[in-house]
C-alpha positions as CSV (number, residue, x, y, z in Angstrom):
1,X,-13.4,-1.3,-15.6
2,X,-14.9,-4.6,-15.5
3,X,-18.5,-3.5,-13.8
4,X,-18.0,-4.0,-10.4
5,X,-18.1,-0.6,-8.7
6,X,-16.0,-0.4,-5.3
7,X,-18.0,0.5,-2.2
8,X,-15.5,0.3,0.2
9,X,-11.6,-0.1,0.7
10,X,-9.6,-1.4,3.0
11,X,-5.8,-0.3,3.8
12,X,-2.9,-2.2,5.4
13,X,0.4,-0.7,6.1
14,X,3.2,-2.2,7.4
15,X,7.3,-1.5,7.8
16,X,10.1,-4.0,7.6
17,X,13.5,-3.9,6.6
18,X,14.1,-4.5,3.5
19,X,15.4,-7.4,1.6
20,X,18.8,-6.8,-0.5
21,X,17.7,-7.3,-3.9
22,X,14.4,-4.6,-2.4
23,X,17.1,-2.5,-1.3
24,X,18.8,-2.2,-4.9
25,X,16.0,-1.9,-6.8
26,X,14.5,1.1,-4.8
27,X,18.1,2.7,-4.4
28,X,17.5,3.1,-0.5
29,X,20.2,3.9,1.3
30,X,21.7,1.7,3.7
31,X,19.6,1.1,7.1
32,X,16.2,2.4,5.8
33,X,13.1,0.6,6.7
34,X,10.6,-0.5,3.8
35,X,7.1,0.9,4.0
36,X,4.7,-1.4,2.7
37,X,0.8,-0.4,1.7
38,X,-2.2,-2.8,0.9
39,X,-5.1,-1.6,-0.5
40,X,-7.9,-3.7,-1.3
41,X,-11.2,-2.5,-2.6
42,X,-14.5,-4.2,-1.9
43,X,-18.0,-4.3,-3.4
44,X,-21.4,-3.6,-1.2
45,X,-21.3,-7.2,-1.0
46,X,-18.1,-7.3,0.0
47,X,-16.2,-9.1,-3.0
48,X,-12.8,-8.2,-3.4
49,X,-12.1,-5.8,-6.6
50,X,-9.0,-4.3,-6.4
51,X,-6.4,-5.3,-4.6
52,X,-2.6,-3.0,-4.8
53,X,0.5,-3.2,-3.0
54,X,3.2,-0.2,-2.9
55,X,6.6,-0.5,-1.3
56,X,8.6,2.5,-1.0
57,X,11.4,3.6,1.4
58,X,10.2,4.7,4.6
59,X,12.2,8.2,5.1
60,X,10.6,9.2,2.1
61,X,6.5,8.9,3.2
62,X,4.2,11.2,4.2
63,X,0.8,9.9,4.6
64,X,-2.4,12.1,4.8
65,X,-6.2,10.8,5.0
66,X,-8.9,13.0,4.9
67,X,-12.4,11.4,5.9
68,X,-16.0,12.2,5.2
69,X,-18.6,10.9,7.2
């Protein structure tokens, strides 16, 4: 949107327990681990675009890629 295209991304995903307040606000239930994904996206020069971060209770994940080469 602001006429940088993304070339490439990078992910980073991570688990944790989660804080209280994270806890409340998701409404996870008690003893749940916290998945937590980074994406950052990159120009061909590698300049960093985009950058998101998704938490989300970790009983409730399923995570598929699907590659091209």
């Amino acid at each position: 949107s602001v006429g940088l295209p993304q070339a490439r991304l990078a992910d980073r995903i991570e688990a944790r327990m989660p804080t209280p307040d994270e806890t409340r606000q998701l409404r996870l239930p008690s003893g749940t681990p916290l998945l937590i994904h980074h994406r950052t996206g990159y120009t061909a020069e590698g300049r960093a675009v985009r950058h998101m971060v998704t938490r989300m209770g970790a009983d409730r994940v399923e995570v598929k890629y699907e590659v091209e080469a």
